[in-house]
DOMI-505673 format. One line per field, with one value per residue (C-alpha): x, y, z; residue in three letters. Coordinates in Angstrom, 1 decimal. Example, Ala and Ser with C-alpha at 12.3 -4.5 7.8 and 13.67 -1.06 7.14 Angstrom:
2
u	(12.3 / 13.7) .
v	(-4.5 / -1.1) .
w	(7.8 / 7.1) .
code	(ALA / SER) .
# end
This chain:
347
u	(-9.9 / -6.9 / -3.6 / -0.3 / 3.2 / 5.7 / 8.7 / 10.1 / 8.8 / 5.7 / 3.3 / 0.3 / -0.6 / -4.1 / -3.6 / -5.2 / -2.8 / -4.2 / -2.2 / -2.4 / -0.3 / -3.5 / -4.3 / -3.5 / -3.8 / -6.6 / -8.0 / -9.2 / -8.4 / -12.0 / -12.0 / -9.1 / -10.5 / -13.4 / -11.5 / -9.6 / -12.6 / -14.1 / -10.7 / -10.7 / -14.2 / -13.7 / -10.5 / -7.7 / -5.1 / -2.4 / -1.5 / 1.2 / 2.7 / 5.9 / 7.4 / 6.9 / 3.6 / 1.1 / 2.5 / -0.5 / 1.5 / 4.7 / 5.3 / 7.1 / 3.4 / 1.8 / 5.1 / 4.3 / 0.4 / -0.3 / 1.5 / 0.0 / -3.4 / -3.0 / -1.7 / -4.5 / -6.9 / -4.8 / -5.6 / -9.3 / -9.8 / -7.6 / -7.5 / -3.1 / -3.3 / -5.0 / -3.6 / -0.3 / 1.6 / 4.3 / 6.1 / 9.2 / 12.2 / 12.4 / 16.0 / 17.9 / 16.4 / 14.1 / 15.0 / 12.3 / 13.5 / 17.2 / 18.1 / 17.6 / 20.7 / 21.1 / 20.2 / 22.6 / 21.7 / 21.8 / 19.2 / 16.9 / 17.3 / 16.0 / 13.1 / 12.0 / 11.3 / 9.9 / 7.5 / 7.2 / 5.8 / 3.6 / 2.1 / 1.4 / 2.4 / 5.8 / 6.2 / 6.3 / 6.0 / 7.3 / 10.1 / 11.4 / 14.1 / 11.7 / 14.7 / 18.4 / 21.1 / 23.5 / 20.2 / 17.9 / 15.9 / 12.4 / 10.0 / 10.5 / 14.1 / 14.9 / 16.6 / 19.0 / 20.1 / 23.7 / 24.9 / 28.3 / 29.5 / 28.6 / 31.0 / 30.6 / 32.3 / 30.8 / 27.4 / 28.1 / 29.1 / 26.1 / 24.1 / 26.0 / 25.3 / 21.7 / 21.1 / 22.7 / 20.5 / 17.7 / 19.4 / 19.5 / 15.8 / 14.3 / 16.4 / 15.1 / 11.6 / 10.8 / 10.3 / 9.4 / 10.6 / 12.3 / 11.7 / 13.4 / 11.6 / 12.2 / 14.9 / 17.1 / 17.5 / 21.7 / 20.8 / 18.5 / 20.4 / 23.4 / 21.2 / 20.2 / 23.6 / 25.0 / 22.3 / 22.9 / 26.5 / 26.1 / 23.6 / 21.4 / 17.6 / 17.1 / 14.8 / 11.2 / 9.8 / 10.4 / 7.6 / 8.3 / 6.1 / 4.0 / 1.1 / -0.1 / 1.8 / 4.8 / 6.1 / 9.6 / 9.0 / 8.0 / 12.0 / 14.5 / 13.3 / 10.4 / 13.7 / 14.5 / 11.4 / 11.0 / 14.2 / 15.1 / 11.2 / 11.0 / 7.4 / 6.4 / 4.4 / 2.9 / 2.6 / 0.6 / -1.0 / -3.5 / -0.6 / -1.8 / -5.0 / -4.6 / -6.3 / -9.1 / -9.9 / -10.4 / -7.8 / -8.3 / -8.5 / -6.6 / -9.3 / -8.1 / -10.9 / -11.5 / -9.5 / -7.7 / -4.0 / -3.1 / -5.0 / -2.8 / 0.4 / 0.5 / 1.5 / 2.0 / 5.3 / 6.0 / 3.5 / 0.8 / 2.1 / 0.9 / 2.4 / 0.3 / -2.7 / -3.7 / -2.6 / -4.8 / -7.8 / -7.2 / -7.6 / -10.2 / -12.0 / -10.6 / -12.7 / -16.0 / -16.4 / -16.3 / -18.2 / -15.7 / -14.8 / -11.4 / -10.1 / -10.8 / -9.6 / -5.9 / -5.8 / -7.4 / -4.3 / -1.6 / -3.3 / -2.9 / 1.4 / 2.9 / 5.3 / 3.0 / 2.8 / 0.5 / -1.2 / -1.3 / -4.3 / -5.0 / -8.8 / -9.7 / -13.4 / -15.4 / -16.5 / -13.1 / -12.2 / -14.7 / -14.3 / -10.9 / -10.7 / -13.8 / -10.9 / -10.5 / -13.0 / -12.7 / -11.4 / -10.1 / -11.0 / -8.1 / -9.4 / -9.4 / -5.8 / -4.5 / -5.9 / -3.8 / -0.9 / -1.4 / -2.0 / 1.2 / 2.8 / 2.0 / 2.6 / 5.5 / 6.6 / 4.0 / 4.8) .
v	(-0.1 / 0.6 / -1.1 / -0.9 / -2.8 / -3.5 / -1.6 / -3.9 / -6.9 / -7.0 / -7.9 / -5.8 / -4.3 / -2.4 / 1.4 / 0.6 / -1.7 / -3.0 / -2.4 / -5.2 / -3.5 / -3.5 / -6.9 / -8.9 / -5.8 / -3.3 / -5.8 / -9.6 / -12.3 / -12.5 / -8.5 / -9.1 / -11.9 / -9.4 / -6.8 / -9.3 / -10.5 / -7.3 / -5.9 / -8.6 / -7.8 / -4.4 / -5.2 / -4.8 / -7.5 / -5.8 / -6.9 / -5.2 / -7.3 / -7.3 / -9.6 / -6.7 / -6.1 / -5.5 / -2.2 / -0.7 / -1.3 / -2.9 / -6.3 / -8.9 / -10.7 / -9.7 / -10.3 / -12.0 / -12.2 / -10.4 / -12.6 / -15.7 / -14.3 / -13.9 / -17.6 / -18.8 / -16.6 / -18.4 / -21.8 / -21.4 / -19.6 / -21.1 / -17.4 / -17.2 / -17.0 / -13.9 / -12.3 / -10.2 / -10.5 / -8.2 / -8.5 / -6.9 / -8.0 / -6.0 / -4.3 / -3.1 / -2.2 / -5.0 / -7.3 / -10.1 / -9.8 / -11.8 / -9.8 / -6.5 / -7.4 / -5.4 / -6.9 / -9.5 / -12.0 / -15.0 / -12.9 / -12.1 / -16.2 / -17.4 / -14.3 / -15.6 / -19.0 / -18.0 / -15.5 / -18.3 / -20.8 / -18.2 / -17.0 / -20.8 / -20.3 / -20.9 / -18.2 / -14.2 / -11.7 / -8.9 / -9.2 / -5.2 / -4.9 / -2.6 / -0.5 / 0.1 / -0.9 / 2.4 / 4.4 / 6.9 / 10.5 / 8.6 / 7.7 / 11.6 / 11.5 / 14.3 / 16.5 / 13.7 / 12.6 / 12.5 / 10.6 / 12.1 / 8.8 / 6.2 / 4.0 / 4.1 / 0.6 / -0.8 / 0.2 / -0.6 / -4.7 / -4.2 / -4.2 / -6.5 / -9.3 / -8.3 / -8.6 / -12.1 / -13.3 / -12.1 / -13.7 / -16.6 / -16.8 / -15.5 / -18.3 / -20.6 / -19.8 / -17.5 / -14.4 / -12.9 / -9.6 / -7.2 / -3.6 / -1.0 / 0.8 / 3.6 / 4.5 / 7.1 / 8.3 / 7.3 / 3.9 / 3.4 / 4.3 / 1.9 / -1.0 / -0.6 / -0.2 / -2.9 / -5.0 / -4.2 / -4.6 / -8.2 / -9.8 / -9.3 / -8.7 / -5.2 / -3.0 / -3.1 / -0.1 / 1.7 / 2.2 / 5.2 / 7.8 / 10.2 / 11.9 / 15.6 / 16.8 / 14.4 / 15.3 / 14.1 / 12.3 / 14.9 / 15.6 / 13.8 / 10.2 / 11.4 / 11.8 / 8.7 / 6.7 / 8.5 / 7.3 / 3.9 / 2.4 / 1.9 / 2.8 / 4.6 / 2.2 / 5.1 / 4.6 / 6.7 / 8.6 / 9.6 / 10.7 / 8.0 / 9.6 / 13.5 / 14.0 / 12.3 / 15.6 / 13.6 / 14.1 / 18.4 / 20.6 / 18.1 / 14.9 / 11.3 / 9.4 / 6.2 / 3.2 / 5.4 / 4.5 / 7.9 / 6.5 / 3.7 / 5.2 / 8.8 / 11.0 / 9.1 / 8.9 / 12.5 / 13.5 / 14.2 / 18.1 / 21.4 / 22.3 / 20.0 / 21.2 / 24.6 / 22.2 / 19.4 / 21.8 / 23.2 / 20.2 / 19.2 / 22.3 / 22.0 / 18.4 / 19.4 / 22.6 / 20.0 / 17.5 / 15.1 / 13.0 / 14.8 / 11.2 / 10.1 / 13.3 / 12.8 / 9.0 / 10.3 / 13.2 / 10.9 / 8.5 / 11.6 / 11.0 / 9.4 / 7.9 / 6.3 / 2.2 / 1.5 / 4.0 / 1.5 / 2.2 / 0.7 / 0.6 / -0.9 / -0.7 / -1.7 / 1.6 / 3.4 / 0.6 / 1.2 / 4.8 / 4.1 / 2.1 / 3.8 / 7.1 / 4.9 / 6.5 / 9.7 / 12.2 / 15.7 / 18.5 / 21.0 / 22.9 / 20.7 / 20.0 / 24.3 / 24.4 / 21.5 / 23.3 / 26.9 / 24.8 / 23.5 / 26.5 / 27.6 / 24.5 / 22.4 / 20.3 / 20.6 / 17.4) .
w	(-14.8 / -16.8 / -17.1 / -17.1 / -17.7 / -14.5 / -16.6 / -19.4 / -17.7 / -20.0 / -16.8 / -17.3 / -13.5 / -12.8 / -11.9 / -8.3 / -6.7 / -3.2 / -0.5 / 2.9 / 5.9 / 8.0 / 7.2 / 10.9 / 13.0 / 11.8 / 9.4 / 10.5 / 7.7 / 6.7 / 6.5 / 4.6 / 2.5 / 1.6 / 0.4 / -2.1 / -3.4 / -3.9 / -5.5 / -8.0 / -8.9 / -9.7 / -11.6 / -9.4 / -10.0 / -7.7 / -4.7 / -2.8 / 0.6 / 2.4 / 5.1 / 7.2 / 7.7 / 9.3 / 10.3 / 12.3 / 14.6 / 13.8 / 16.3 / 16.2 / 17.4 / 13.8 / 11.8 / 8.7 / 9.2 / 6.0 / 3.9 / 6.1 / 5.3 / 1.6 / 1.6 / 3.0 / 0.4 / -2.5 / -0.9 / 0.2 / -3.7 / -6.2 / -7.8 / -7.7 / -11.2 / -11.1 / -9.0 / -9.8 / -6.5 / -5.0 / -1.4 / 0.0 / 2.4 / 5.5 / 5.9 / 9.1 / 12.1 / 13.3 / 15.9 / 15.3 / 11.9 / 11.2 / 14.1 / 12.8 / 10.1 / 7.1 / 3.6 / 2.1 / -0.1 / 1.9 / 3.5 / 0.3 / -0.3 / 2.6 / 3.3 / -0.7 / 0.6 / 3.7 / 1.7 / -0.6 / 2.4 / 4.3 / 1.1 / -0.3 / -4.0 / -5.9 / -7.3 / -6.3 / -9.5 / -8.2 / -5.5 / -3.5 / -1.8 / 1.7 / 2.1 / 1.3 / 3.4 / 3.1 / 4.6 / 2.5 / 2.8 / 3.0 / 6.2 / 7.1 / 7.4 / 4.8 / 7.8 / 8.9 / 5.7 / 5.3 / 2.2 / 2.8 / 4.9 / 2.5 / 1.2 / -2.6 / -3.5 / -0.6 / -1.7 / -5.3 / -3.8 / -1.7 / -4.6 / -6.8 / -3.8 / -4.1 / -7.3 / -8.0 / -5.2 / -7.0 / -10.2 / -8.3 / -7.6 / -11.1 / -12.6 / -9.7 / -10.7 / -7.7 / -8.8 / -12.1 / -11.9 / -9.2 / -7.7 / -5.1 / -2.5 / -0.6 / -2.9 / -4.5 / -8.1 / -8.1 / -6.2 / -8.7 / -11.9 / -10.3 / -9.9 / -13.5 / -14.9 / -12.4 / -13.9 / -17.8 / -17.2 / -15.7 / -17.4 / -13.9 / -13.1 / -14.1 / -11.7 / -13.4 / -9.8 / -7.6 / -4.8 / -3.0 / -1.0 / -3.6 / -2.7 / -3.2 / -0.1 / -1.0 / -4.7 / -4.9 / -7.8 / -10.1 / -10.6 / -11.4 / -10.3 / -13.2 / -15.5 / -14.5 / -14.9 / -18.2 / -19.8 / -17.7 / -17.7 / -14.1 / -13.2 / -9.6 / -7.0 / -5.0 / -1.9 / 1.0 / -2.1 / 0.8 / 2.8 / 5.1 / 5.7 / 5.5 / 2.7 / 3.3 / 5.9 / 8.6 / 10.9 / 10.4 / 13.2 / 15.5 / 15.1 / 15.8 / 14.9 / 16.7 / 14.8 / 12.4 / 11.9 / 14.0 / 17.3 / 16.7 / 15.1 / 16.9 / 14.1 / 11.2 / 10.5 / 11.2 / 8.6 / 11.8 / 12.2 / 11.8 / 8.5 / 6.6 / 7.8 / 5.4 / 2.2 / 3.3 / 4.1 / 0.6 / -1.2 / 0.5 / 0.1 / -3.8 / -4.0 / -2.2 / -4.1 / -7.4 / -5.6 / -5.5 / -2.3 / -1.0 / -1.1 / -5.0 / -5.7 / -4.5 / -5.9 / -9.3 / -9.4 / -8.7 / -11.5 / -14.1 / -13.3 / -16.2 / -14.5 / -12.2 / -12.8 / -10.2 / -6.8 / -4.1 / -1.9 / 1.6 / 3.4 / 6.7 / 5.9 / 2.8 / 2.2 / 2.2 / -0.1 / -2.6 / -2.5 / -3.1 / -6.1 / -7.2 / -8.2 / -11.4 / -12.6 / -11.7 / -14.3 / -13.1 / -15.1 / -16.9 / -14.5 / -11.5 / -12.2 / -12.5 / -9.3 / -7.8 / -9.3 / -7.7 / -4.1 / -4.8 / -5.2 / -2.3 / -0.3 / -2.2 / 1.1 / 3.7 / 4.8) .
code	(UNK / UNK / UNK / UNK / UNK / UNK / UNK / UNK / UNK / UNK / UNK / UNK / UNK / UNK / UNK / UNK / UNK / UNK / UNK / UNK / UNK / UNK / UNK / UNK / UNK / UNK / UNK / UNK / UNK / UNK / UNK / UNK / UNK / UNK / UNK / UNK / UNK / UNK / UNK / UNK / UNK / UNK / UNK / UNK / UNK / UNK / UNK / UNK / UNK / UNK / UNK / UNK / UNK / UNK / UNK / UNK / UNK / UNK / UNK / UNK / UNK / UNK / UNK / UNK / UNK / UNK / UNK / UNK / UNK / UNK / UNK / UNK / UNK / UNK / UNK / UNK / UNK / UNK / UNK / UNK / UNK / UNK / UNK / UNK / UNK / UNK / UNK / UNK / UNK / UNK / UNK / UNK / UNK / UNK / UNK / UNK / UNK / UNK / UNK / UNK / UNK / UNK / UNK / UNK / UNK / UNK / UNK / UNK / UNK / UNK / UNK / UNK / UNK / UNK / UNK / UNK / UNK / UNK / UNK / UNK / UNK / UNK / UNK / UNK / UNK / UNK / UNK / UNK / UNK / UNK / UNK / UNK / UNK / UNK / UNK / UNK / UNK / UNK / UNK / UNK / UNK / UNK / UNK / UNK / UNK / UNK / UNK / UNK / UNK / UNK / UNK / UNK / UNK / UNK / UNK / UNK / UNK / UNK / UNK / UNK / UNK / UNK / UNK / UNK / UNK / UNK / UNK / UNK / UNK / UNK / UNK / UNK / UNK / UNK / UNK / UNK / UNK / UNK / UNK / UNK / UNK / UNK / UNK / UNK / UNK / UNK / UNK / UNK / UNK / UNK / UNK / UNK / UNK / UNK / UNK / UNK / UNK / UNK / UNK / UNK / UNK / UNK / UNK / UNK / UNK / UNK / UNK / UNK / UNK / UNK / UNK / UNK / UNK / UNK / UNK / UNK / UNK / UNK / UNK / UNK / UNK / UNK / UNK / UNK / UNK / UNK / UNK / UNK / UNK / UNK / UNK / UNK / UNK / UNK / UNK / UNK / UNK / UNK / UNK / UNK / UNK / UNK / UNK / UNK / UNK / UNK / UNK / UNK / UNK / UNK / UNK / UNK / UNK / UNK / UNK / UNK / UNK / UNK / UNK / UNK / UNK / UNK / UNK / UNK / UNK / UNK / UNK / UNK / UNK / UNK / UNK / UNK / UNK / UNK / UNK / UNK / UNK / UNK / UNK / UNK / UNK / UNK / UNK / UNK / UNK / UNK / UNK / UNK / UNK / UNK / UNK / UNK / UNK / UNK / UNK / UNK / UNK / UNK / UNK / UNK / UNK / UNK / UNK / UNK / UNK / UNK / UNK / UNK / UNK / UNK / UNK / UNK / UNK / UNK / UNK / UNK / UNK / UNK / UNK / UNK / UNK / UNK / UNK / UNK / UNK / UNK / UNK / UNK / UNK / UNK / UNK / UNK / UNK / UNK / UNK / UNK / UNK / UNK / UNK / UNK / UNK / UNK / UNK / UNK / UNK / UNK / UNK) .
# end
């Protein structure tokens, strides 16, 4: 397992993060408590939460469970210490959640001590903000985006009042360092220079959608990591199951997050389907399980911090973190590129 540092935070992350958001739905705690164990065997010291989840499917009944279980890991363990720990706060949108309010930061105070409390440690090392307030292209909403009615000083106190609530916790001993997701390349750049100018918490991640049907980092968030330090979190590198194969030619297996979450976050749709079955013809004709093949791609990024991976059995798990040691080929990787080509945006 290889390693990597959160941005200029100097934590040192493994290149497998594990991702919970089936952990309370899909996943039982001692499921859950399995696949931690197992994780921190294999050298994964990742974690990757948020207030939100589970998410397969979002409740209010499951709110919080993932975190609730990882709490009760820490106690029934000890292991907190090694364990490099992220969670998120949920933004807009959610009833169950401070009434579906937007992001303030009376908001990010109070969801850091609840976190705090459900998770049983004092501390949180990495602290995102799930969303942004002013609303963003991700979660498939690329043909609604309208930026055009945002507010810029608005936006710009927005995250002012963010970040000195985050200030207030890394001072507090909370958190250790801080992240966006789901975020833009300008909201990004302003929260660093916001930060820089202030004397504030400057953005160590971002953890946004990346996968080899979703490359939207290659450009200029890439420019951005590149020159600012702010490593990718990649999220749904599986493209939340495509490229594993197994939802091709219309399947819905049993227990797999489409039976459960229709079509995936608008990813489920026929467009994706002639990139998926070329990748996955791409990794069987190299005998390499479609799935280790798409984490091992996005582990070749440079900008990539951490590829956050998510299983709901023990052998989707190991495959999973077994991509660390997977290495693709020169010419493994020119043929990723011509697929590409030919299928920039599928999804």
């Amino acid at each position: 397992m290889k390693y990597n540092k959160l941005g200029r935070t100097g934590i040192s992350v493994s290149e497998i993060c594990l991702g919970t958001m089936t952990w309370g739905s899909q996943n039982t705690e001692a499921e859950a408590f399995e696949q931690m164990d197992y994780a921190l065997e294999k050298g994964v010291n990742f974690f990757d939460t948020a207030e939100l989840y589970p998410t397969t499917p979002l409740s209010a009944d499951t709110y919080a469970l993932t975190e609730t279980i990882i709490g009760n890991w820490f106690a029934k363990t000890g292991r907190r210490k090694d364990v490099v720990l992220a969670t998120k706060v949920a933004g807009s949108g959610r009833p169950y959640i401070r009434e579906g309010k937007p992001i303030t930061g009376a908001a990010i105070r109070d969801a850091v001590d609840q976190s705090l409390k459900r998770l049983q440690t004092d501390y949180i090392d990495l602290y995102q903000i799930h969303w942004p307030n002013r609303g963003h292209f991700h979660f498939r909403q690329a043909w609604t985006y309208n930026p055009y009615k945002q507010d810029r000083e608005r936006t710009l106190s927005d995250m002012n009042e963010k970040l000195e609530a985050l200030d207030a916790c890394v001072k507090a001993g909370k958190i250790r360092a801080i992240g966006l997701s789901n975020e833009t390349t300008w909201g990004t750049q302003r929260f660093i220079a916001l930060a820089e100018a202030r004397g504030l918490p400057r953005v160590a991640t971002v953890q946004n959608e990346y996968n080899l049907l979703y490359r939207h980092f290659d450009l200029d968030m890439a420019e951005l990591s590149h020159h600012e330090d702010v490593g990718l979190l990649a999220y749904s590198p599986l493209a939340a199951g495509l490229l594993t194969g197994k939802y091709l030619d219309g399947s819905k297996p049993g227990g797999s997050r489409a039976s459960i979450n229709g079509d995936l976050g608008g990813r489920l749709q026929p467009l994706q389907e002639p990139a998926v079955r070329a990748y996955v013809d791409m990794a069987r004709k190299h005998g390499l399980d479609p799935a280790q093949l798409a984490l091992a791609f996005c582990l070749t990024r440079p900008f990539v911090a951490s590829v956050i991976i998510g299983a709901t059995t023990m052998e989707q798990l190991k495959t999973d973190i077994g991509a660390a040691d997977v290495t693709l080929t020169d010419e493994i990787l020119k043929e990723i590129s011509k697929v590409h080509r030919v299928y920039p945006a599928p999804i």
